[in-house]
Structure formats: C-alpha cells, structure tokens
NUZALO-82142 format. One record per residue (C-alpha): residue in three letters; x, y, z. Coordinates in steps of 0.2 Angstrom, whole numbers, plus 5000, padded with zeros to 4 digits. Example, Ala and Ser with C-alpha at 12.3 -4.5 7.8 and 13.67 -1.06 7.14 Angstrom:
// NUZALO-82142
ALA506249785039SER506849955036
***
This chain:
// NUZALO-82142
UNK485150595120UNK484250595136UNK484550635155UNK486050575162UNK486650595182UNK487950735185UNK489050595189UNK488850425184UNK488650295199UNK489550165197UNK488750085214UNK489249925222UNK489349815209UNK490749895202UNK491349935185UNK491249785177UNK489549775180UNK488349795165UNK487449945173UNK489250045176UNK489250025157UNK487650075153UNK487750225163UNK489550255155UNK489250275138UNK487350355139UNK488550495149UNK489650485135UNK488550515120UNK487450645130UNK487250815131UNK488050835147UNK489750905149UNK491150815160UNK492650925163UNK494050835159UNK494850805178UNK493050735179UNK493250545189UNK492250525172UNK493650485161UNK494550355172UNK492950265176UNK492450275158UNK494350205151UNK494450075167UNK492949975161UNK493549805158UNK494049725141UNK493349535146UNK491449635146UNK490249515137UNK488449545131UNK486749445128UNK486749425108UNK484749445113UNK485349625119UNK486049655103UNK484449625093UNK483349715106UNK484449865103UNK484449845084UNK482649835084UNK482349975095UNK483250095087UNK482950045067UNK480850045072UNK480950235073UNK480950285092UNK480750485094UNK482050575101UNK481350565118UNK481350355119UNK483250375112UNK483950365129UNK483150185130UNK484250135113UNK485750225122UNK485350115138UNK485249935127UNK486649975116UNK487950065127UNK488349895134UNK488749795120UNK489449955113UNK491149945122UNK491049765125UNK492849705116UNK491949615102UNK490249705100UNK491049875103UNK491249925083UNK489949805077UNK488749875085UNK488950025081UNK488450005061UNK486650005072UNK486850125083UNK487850255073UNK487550195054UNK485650145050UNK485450145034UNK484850305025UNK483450195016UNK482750125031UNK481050235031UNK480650145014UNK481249955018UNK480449945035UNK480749805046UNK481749705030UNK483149835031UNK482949775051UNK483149615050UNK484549615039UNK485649755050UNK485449615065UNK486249515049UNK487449615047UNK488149645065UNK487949445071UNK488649355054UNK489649465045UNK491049485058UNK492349515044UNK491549685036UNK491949865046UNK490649925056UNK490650115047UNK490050075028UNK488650205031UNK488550315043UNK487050445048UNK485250445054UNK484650565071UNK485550475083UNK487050515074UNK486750705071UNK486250725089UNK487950645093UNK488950755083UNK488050905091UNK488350855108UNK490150815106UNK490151005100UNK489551085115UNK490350955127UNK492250935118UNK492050735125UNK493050705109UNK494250785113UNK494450765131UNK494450575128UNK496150635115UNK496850725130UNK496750585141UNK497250455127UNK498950555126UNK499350565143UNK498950355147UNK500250355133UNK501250465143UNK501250375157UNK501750195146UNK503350295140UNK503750365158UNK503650215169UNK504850075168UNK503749945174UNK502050015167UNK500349915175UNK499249835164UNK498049955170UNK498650105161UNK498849995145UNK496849965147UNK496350125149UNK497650175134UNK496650025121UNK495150095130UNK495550265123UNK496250235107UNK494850105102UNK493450235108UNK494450375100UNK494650285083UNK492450225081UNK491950435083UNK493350505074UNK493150365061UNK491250415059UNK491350605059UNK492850605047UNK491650505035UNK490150615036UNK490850765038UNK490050925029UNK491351035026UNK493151005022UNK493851115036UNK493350985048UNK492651085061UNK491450935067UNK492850895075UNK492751005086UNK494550975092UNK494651165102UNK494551165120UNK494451295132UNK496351295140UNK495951375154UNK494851205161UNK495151135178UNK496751005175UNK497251075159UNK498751145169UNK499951035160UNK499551075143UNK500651135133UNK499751305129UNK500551345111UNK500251165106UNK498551125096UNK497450965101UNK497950885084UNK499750915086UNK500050865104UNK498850715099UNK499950665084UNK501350695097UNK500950575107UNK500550435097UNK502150435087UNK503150465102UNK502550315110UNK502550205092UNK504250275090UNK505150235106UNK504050065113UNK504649905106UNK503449785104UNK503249665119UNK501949555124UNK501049675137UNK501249825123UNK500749715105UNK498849755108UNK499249945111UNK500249935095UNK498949875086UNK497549995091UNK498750135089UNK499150095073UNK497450085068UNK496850245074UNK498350335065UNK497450255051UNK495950345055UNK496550525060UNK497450505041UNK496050445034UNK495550635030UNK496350595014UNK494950485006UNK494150645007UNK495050734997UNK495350754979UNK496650644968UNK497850794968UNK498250904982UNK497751074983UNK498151234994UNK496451225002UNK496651045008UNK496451045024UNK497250865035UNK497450915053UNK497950755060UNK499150705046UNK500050885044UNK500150875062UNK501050745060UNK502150825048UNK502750955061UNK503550845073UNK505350845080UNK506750785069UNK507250645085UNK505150575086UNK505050575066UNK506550475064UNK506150345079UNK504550325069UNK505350275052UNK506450155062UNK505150075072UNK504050055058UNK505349985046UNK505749865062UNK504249795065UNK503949775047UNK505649645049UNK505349575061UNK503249525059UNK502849545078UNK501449405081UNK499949435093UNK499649305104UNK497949255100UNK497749095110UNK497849075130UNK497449225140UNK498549395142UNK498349505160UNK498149655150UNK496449575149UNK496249485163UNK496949585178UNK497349415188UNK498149345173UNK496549215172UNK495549175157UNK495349325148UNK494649355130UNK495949285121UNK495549115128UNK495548955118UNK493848955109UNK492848815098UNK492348925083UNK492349075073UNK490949135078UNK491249115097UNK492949235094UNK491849365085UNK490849385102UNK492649365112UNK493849465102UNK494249655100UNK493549695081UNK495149715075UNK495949575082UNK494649475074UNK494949525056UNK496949475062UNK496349315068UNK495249285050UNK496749355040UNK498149245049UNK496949095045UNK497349115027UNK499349135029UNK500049085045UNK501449205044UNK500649375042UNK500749485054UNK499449605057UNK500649715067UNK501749715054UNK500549755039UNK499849925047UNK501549975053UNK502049965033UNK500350045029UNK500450175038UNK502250215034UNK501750205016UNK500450355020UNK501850465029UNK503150455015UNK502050495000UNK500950645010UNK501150795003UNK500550975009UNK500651154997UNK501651295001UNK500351435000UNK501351604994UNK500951685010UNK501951535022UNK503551585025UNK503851405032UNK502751285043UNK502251315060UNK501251235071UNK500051355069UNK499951335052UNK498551185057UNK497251295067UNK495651285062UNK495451455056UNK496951425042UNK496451555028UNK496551465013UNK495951585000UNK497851624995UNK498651604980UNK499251414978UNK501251394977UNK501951234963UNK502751164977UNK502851064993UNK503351055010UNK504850945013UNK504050785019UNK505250735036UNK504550545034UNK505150545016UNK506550635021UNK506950525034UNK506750335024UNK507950405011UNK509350455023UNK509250275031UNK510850195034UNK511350015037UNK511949985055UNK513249845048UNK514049955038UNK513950155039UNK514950235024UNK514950395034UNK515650355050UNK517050255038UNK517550425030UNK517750485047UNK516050615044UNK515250615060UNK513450565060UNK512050635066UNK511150545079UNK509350545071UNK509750445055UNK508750345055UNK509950175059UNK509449975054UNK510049815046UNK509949835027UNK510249635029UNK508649605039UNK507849725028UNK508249615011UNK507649475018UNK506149545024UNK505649625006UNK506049444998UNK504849355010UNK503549495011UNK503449534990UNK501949454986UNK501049594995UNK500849734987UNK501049855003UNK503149785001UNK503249814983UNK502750004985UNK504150015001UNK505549944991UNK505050034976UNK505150184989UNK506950104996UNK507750084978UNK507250254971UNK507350354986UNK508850284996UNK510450274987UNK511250175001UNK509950035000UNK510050044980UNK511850014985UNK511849864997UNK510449774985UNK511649784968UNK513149694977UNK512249564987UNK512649404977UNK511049314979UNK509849434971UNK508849294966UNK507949314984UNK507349494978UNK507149444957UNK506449294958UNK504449344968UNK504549494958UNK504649364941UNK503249244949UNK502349394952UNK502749454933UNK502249264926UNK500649284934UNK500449464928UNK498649434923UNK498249394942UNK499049594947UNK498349764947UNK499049864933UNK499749974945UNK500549824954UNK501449754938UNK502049944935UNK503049964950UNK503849764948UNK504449824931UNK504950004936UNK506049924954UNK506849804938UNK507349964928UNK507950044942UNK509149904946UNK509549864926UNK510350044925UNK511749974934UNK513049864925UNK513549764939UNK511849694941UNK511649684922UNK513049554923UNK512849464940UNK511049404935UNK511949324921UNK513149244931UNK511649184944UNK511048984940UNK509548944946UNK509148754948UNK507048754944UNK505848864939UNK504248784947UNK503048914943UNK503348924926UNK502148784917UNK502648804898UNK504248734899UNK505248644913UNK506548764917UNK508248684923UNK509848754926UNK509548914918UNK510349104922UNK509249234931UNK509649334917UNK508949214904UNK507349204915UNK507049384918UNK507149394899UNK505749264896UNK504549344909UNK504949504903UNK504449454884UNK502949354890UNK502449514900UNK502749624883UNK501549494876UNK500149494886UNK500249674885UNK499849674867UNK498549554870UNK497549644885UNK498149784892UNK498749894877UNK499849994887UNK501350094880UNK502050124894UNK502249974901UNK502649904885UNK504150024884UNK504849994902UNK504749814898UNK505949844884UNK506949974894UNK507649834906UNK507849734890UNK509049874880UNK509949914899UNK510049714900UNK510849674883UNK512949744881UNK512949624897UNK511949464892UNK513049314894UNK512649144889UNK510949174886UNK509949004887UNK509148934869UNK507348974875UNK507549164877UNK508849184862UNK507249104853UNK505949224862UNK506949374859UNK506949344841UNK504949294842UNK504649454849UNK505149544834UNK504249414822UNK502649474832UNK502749654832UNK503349664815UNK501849574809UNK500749684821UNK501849834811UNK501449774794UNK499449744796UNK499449914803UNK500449984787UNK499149894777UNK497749964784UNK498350134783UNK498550134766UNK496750034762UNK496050184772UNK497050304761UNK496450244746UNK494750234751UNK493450384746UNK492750444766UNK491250554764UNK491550614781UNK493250684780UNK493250744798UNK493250564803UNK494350494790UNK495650614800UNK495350554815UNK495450374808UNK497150404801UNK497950524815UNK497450374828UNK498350234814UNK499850334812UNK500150384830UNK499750184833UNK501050134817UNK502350284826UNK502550164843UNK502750004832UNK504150094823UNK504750134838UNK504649954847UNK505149884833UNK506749974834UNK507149954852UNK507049754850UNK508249764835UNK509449884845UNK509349764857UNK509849624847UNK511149724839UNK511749764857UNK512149564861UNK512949554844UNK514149684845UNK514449684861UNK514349484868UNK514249394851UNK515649264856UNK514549234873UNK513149194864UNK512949064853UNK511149024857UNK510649214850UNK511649174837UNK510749004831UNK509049084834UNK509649234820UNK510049114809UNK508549024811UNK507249144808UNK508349264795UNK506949294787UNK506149364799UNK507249524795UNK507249544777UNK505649654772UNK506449804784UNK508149764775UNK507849944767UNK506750014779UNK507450194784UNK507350174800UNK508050014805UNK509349984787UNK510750044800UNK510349924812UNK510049774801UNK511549814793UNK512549724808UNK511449574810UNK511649554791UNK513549574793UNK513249434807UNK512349324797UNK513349354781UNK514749264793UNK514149134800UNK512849074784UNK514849084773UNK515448984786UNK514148854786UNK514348834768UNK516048824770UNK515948644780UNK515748454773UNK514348384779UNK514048194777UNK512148204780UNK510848334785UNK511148474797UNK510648444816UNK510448574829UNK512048524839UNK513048514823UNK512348694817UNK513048744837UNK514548644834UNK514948774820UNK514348914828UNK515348894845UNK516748864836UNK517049024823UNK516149114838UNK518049114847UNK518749174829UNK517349324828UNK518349494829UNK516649584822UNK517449654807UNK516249754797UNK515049804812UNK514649984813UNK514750014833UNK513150124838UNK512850204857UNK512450094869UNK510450134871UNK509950174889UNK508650214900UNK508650284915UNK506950314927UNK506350454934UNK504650504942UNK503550614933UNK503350794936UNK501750754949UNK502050584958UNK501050614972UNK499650624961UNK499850414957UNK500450374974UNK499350454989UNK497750364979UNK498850194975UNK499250194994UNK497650215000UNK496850074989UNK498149964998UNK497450015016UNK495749985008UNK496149835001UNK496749775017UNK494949765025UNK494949965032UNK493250015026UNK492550175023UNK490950235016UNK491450234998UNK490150394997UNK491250525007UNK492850444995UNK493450574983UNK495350534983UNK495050374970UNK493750284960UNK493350144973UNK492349994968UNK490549964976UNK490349784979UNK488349744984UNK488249574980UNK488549504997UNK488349655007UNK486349675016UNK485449815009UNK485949985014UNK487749925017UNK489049965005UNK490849865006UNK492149944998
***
C-alpha cells in the first residue's frame, strides 16, 4: 500500500487538517506496523467528526483507482481517498470505491467508472459493502495480517468504552475516539466477514502477541473476541441513553450487528462445525452483563430514544458550535454532513416521525441474541472461553443438542417491576432478573406491531415468558394488542407469509386461555375503520377476530394454499367457540359461509377422484400419483371440514342461549348441511345441529303469523325459545383443543427469519457470501456491478 513515515506527523496544522488524515489512514491500511501504545491510535481516533471533503476529491479518487493503477501508484489512491474515507459522511461511501470495485470492472471500463462515482454521490440510501474485493482489498487484508491494526484498533475500542463506564463526567473526547473506533471497526470487519475464504475466520486475524508494549492490562486468559464482546455489552448494558451517549449507542449497536453478521454466512441449520467467534463470545459472558443487556435492550425498545438530528451536539463540535448535525437545506447536503448511518435514520424518520433508529437495532439485535444457538460437540464438557480460539477442533462427532442460550434464558425469566410474584411469596429474588414494566412494555408492542421486528419479540414474550403471558391475559383492554395484529391480518395479502404466521400463532397462544376466550367477547369496539366491506359499528372483538380469521382462511384457499396456516386459523376458531357470546349477525353468517365453501371445494374434489377412477390411464404410474395427491388433498378437506362443524357444534352446546345470531344463520342455510347428513365422519356431529334445528324449525311452525316472515320476527322467535333451550337431545362431545408448540428444530425457522428482518431494515450485505437464506437480488435500480439485497 505504499511507504508510510514510522510515525505519522501530524505537523502544525493539526489533526484536523486534511493532510493529518491523509497520513492517518494511508498508515492505517499500510504495511507498517504500529504497536498498539503507539501515539498512532489516539491521533488516528481523535480526528475530528465535523471533517469535510471536496466531492471533486471523491471523483478524482474514484477515478484513480477504478482506471487500473499498478500497485506501485496505489499509495496515490490511498492519499486521495483516505481523507473522504473517515470524513463523517464520506467515510462508508466511499469505501464501496476504495474497498469494493466491482469484479467486472476490467470488462465495462470507464462505464462501470462512471456509474461507481453514481453510486457513492446519489445513492446515499444503499450500504457502502454490496461487493467487496479487487487488489486493494487483498493487499489490505494481508497487511492487517502481519500488522494486527484490526485488532489493536478493537483493543483500543474496549478500553475508550472502559473509560465512558468509569468516569462519572465522561469528556466528549473520549466519546469521539469511542464512534471513531466503533465506526472504523465496523467498515473492516464488515468487509472481511463478507469475503472471507474460510469459515474459521482466520482473516480476522484477531490474535495478538500478549507480551506487546501496553498490553500489561490485558486480561491474559481472555481472547480478543471475548474481551471485545465484553466490552460492548457492558457498556450497552449499564449506559442509559443520554444525549452526549445516543450516538455511541447507535454505532455500537451497529457494529454488534456486524461482529454477528457471521451468521449470513452460514448454513440455514447450525452445525458442529459452525464457527461465530463474536456472537459465541457473546454467549459466554457473566450472568450480571447478560441480564443488563436484556433490560437495556428491552428499555430502549420502550421508550424509542430519538437522536437529535437538528442543531449541533459537542460530541461533534468540541466548542459546542456548529457541528454536522446543523440545520441543512436538503437531502443531499445531509448526505455529505451526516455519519452514514445517521443518514439512513434521518431518510427512515422521514417516512414515520415516530421511529426510532435507536430503538429498532436495539430490538434487532436482541432478536439475534435470543434465537442463537451454538452445538454441544460430544467432547465439550461445558463452554469455556476457550472453547472460541481459533484453533477449535471441529472434526468431532456432532451432539442433538444446544448450549443454553443466557439471552434466551434471561427474556423468559423477565419479571415486572410493578408486580413481582416471587418477592409476594416471600421467595427471595435473585438480583440479575432481569427487572421492567410489563405495562410500558404492552404499550410499547401495541404502538410498535406493524413492524415486523415487534411481532417476533412478542411472539418471543407470549411463548417464552409465562409471566408476561400472564400480565397480557388479564389486562382488560386487550384490544390495544388484538386489534394491529387484525388490521395487520385484514391486510394479509400486503404481509410476508412468515409475518401472518407468527400474528396467527401469538393469537393461538392467547386463545388457549379461557379467560381471554371470553373477555374478547365482552370487549365492544365502537368502529372498524380499516375494514372496507362492511361498516363495522358497535361490534365485540370477539365477533371481529372471527371475521378476520375467516377472511384470512379464505384467502388462503385462494392464494397461498397453505395447510398449516389454514389449520391454525381454525385452531383459534375451536379454542374460541365453548366461549363465544353474542356473536354479531356478520360473523354468525361467515362462520356458516365458511363451511358452504369448503364443502363445495370438498365435493369437486370427491367428483374428480372418482372421474379419475373411472378413467382408463395408460401410464399407471402416474395415474398413482394423480390419485395419492387427490386423496391426500380430499384427507385435509375432510379434516377442515370437520373442525368448522365442531366448531359450530361447540357454540350450540355450549352458548346456544347466547347466540341467537348463529342460530338464525343455521336456519338460514340448513341446507347447506344436508348432503354430509350420512356422511361417516361428520353424521355425529350433524346429529346436534339437526337436533337444533329440528327445535327451532317446530317452533316456527308452531306460531301464527299474519303475513310473511321478516328477519326481526324470525329473531323475535329465536330470542325468545332460546331462554326455554335446555338442549335436550344433544350428544355432548370433548371440547376440541389446540394447544401450540414449537417444532422439534425452531432455530432452523428463526435465526434465517430474524436476519431477513435486519436485512430488510437497510443492513446490506453482499447477497453472494449469504448462505444462511435465500435473499432476493434486486438489479433494477442498482449501477452495474452493485447488487442490493
């Protein structure tokens, strides 16, 4: 990378000259090795944030580079690039030049040039890392082997942070050279990580000679990764967000992000040989940091900490004068102002005034620590720190289970600070539950559900904590909760599949309690605005949830075809029905619809197996096939088509007199019922609604009627021999009732889903070096040899 002084002068001018920068990072990247008491590091992490470049430099840097210099005019790139390199705005976007040409750039010449400059002056939105590679790059990555300026940079990243927990009154100076550290840390580990060549991740090259001049004070039995990991959790988990810390935050939470980002890598199912230094790291970590974490996490996820993007902040401006965060005209002007990733927050909270950027990767990144899961290997008799070496033999036999994850472990023992049902008993507590307001919380999850990030966490919070379970089954307004998760429902052909799985599987989880079954009955809700096909006035929750969850069974059938989603629809239905009270005319009718359709969908297919029967094949091996695939199909229609009829039979036996509605809508579409009258697997069932209907059709003979019968007058004689219904005749069948539980590899659906939420949150990565899940390679409106995920 060229010559670069012993020690980099920063002369007169000072670090915050242009020059001081230049010589900075051309040190950096080189092949000369600064020990890591070096006056180096503070120099290189003191630079200032306000540093602002030429976009004329930019282009002069591009073009350099992308026209082919030999290695021996590289150092001229280095000099041009270094300074727009760490400038606050330039510092990431920049690099998808310096670091990431385009593989293809020999064959599209000065085109592919030309649209790179494109790329790093218009599209301020996209990450600067979609494709990383090229000389430069390689001669980087050797360099940071031989000189460990990775590393080192980690080391001194950990004790900044150490000095911001330390100090009471922490200057902003220390806070400068910790973003300094983190943002650096996060562009080279980002770009290694992505183009790595080996799994074990030894281009990392995270050893380092202990023994160093002012490596005195590290821990010796401790491993890079692990005192790393140890100090960016300790720091997220006992710093509250502040003003003069919010930007910290944010960088920190980013590069945790990054160092867990090894993931991507791997396959869709974890295996023995899987090799995450960062994240297992993390894994390792004291009880007391783990469970600070959780609650910090979860904090700032309730409370949505803003970062103040308008006036100026000293943490940028040591004199608290204009800084980068001042008052700017246009978009463009805070691309070349703003950090990279404070630019995506300021374009994301244009959209939504209330989202919180803070808040978002705090819930991301808590999402990856809960659902990580690492293999006991038959020769581990439990984790150690060294365990995460580098030279970790992997050539074992694999072992079916897991390490107990402490994150997971610790969001399911999380209690409510209001109301503690252990220190009530009198059972003392152990001082690392993790400890918050369940209240906060709710309301948090009821604002916050149309993202997808907060359906995952309360699906995480219902199934995994039993205390929060609890707390949401008795509140009485559980229309805060129900009623985004039913919009979200409504508008199912807007959602991921994945999306409207974990909606309906929160709603099963909650209808396998009886309370809840009956208070969402009890629950009037004035309007229903998002629902256009009807105007929706005065109507229970419970008569809402079942239209949405019928209309969702519907478009099921229509598009999607899934059987699982169809059967967990009619799960919450079955768990729903011994408790339905007043159910509202509309859903009495859609419940009874739902059984017109799928008995027609049943007969078609009944027909068509036996045309197919009676039909000479000449290839029998397909007829087979034909009919194993129709008969398997005809199987789940039997089967649906039993549910719904338990679950009508349910509301008769069990809350006819409440529900006069169903009752009309049976006796409205009787016939609906009578060709599986004799049908062997529903006759049982029918038997009951034909007792039902054999009542009230006797009784509606039974009246004198001057004129034609009305609806009210049919409801009129319904309501009244409802209260003389003693449901004589009715065979009383076992409540039907599903319970959930996770399948016997859930790690397998949620590692992948939770990463597709980080990615789908603007982190990019090059959709190459992803093996973890099928990602989607959008080229439209990305410049040629750039790929957006």
């Amino acid at each position: 990378m060229g010559a670069a002084p012993s020690t980099p002068r920063l002369g007169a001018a000072g670090p915050a000259s242009p020059g001081a920068a230049e010589q900075m990072f051309a040190a950096l990247v080189g092949g000369k090795a600064y020990r890591i008491s070096s006056e180096f590091w503070g120099q290189l992490l003191e630079l200032p944030l306000t540093q602002q470049w030429p976009r004329d430099s930019v282009l002069q840097a591009c073009h350099a580079f992308g026209e082919g210099h030999s290695r021996s005019a590289l150092p001229s790139a280095v000099a041009l690039i270094a300074p727009v390199f760490f400038s606050a705005s330039h510092f990431c976007c920049c690099l998808v030049i310096f670091f990431a040409p385009s593989p293809r750039a020999d064959s599209r010449g000065d085109v592919n040039h030309v649209v790179s400059v494109r790329a790093v002056v218009g599209c301020a939105n996209r990450s600067g890392f979609k494709t990383l590679g090229g000389c430069a790059s390689n001669r980087y990555a050797q360099n940071n082997c031989h000189t460990k300026h990775l590393t080192k940079i980690l080391i001194h990243l950990v004790w900044c942070l150490q000095e911001c927990t330390s100090d009471s009154k922490v200057s902003y100076a220390v806070y400068r050279k910790a973003i300094n550290a983190a943002y650096i840390s996060s562009i080279f580990l980002k770009f290694i990580i992505e183009n790595a060549k080996a799994d074990n991740w030894q281009e990392l090259c995270l050893d380092i000679n202990k023994d160093e001049k002012g490596m005195e004070n590290f821990p010796p039995e401790q491993s890079v990764e692990y005192f790393l990991m140890k100090g960016v959790l300790n720091y997220l988990g006992s710093v509250d967000v502040r003003p003069e810390s919010c930007y910290l935050h944010h960088e920190l939470l980013n590069l945790m992000l990054v160092l867990m980002s090894t993931q991507l890598c791997s396959g869709p199912s974890p295996e023995p040989k899987d090799m995450h230094p960062f994240i297992d790291a993390a894994m390792l970590q004291d009880s007391s940091i783990v469970s600070c974490v959780v609650q910090k996490l979860l904090l700032n996820f309730v409370k949505q900490p803003q970062i103040p993007l308008n006036g100026s902040h000293p943490v940028f401006s040591e004199d608290g004068g204009p800084g980068v965060l001042q008052r700017v005209s246009s978009a463009a002007a805070n691309f070349l102002l703003l950090p990279y990733y404070t630019f995506n927050y300021l374009v994301s909270s244009s959209v939504e005034g209330s989202t919180s950027q803070l808040a978002e990767n705090s819930l991301l990144v808590l999402l990856i620590l809960i659902h990580y899961r690492k293999y006991i290997t038959m020769s581990e008799s439990g984790p150690s720190i060294n365990v995460y070496t580098s030279d970790l033999n992997t050539n074992i036999k694999d072992a079916p289970n897991f390490h107990d994850n402490p994150y997971y472990k610790a969001l399911n023992n999380a209690k409510d600070i209001q109301y503690d049902h252990a220190d009530v008993e009198g059972n003392a507590q152990n001082g690392l539950i993790v400890r918050l307001s369940f209240a906060s919380l709710f309301d948090a999850l009821g604002t916050c559900l149309k993202d997808e990030s907060s359906v995952l966490l309360l699906y995480s919070l219902v199934h995994g904590n039993c205390d929060f379970q609890e707390y949401v089954l008795v509140r009485t307004d559980l229309d805060t909760l129900l009623m985004p998760i039913l919009e979200m429902l409504y508008n199912a052909s807007r959602k991921t599949s994945n999306q409207i799985y974990m909606l309906l599987i929160i709603l099963l989880i909650l209808s396998q309690d009886s309370t809840f079954n009956a208070s969402v009955h009890k629950l009037v809700v004035p309007n229903v605005p998002w629902y256009h096909e009807r105007l929706m006035h005065q109507t229970s929750l419970g008569s809402l949830m079942v239209v949405i969850l019928i209309r969702t069974i519907k478009y099921n059938l229509s598009k999607l075809r899934d059987v699982y989603l169809h059967t967990s629809c009619l799960a919450i239905l079955a768990n729903m029905a011994p408790h339905v009270h007043r159910l509202s005319a509309y859903a009495s009718q859609r419940l009874v619809s739902l059984f017109d359709m799928l008995s027609r969908k049943y007969t078609k297919l009944a027909e068509l197996k036996n045309d197919k029967a009676l039909k000479v094949v000449s290839d029998q091996i397909e007829a087979d096939i034909i009919s194993d695939d129709m008969s398997t199909e005809l199987h789940i229609y039997t089967d649906f088509l039993r549910i719904v009829l338990e679950i009508i039979n349910a509301i008769l036996t069990y809350a006819l007199p409440r529900n006069p509605e169903v009752v009309y809508a049976v006796l409205h579409r009787q016939e609906v019922f009578q060709p599986f009258k004799n049908h062997p697997r529903f006759n049982e069932l029918l038997e009951n609604i034909y007792t039902v209907l054999d009542f009230f059709n006797s009784r509606m003979d039974m009246q004198q009627l001057d004129g034609e019968w009305s609806v009210d007058k049919v409801l009129e004689v319904i309501n009244k021999n409802c209260r003389s219904w003693h449901g004589e005749g009715m065979k009383m069948f076992t409540q039907l009732r599903f319970t959930y539980e996770q399948e016997g590899h859930p790690e397998e659906f949620f590692i992948p889903y939770a990463w597709r939420l980080v990615l789908s949150r603007g982190f990019s990565f090059n959709p190459g070096a992803i093996n973890l899940l099928s990602v989607e390679i959008h080229v439209d409106d990305a410049p040629p040899g750039e790929q957006n995920v």
